[in-house]
C-alpha positions in Angstrom: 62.1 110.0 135.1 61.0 106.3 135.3 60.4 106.3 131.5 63.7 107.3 130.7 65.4 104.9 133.0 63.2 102.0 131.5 64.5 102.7 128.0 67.9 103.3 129.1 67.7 99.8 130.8 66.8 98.1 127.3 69.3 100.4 125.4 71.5 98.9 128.0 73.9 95.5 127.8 74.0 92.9 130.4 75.5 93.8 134.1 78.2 90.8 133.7 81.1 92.5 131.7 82.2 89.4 129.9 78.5 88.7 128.8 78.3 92.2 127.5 81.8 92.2 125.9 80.9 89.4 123.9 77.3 90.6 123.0 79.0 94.0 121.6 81.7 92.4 119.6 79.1 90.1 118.0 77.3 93.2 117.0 79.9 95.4 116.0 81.3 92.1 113.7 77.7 92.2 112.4 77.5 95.4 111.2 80.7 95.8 109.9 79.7 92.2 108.1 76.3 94.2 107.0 77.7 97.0 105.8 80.3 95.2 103.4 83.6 96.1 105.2 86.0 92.7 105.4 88.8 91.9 107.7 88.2 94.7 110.3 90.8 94.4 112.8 88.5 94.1 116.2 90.6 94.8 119.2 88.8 94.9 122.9 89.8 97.1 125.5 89.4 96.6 129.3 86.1 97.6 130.6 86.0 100.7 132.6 83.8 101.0 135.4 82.0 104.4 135.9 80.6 105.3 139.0 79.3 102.0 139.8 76.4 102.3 137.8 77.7 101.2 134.7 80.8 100.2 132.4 82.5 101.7 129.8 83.5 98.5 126.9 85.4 99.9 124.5 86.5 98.9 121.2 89.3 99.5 118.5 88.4 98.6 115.1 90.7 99.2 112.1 89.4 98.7 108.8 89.6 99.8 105.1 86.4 100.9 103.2 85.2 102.9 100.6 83.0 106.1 101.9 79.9 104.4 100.8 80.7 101.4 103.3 81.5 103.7 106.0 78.1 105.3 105.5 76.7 102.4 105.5 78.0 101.4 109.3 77.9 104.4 110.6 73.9 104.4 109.8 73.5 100.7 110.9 75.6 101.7 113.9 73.9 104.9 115.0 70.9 103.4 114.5 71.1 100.5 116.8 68.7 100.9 120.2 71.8 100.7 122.3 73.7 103.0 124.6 77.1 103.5 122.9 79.1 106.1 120.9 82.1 106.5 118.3 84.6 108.5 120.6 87.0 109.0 117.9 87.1 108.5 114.2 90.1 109.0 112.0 89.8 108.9 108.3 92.4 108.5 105.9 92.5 108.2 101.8 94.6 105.0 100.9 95.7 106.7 97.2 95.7 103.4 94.4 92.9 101.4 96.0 89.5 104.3 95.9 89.5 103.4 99.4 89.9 104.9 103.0 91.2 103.7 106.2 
């Protein structure tokens, strides 16, 4: 009901897309920053709007990590009070370097 609306409103990034876009990609730079993972390739797509009632923003990033850095984001990320998801994750060893991409 009402309560779930309200939380889904501060879960929730500003209605102005370009606002939003730039709020998100400061936090996903943050985490990634947090979580010890350097040079991520961060690559915006266009926002999609859904219904009218609110916009898809999504986001490409490709990075190498080892598994303990991925954790790490992956916790920071999941745990962050906002409305957003991973759709797709692919995970690959990189043999030589202990690392995945």
């Amino acid at each position: 009901g009402a309560m779930e609306l309200s939380g889904w409103r501060r879960a929730s990034l500003p209605a102005d897309d370009s606002v939003a876009q730039t709020l998100y990609l400061d936090f996903v730079r943050r985490v990634l920053s947090e979580a010890g993972i350097d040079r991520p390739t961060i690559r915006p797509g266009r926002s999609i709007e859904r219904s009218g009632v609110f916009s898809r923003l999504p986001v490409t990033v490709d990075a190498r990590a080892d598994l303990a850095k991925l954790t790490t984001f992956l916790k920071a990320f999941e745990d962050a009070p906002l409305l957003h998801q991973i759709r797709r994750l692919r995970i690959q060893p990189v043999l030589k370097e202990n690392k995945i991409e």
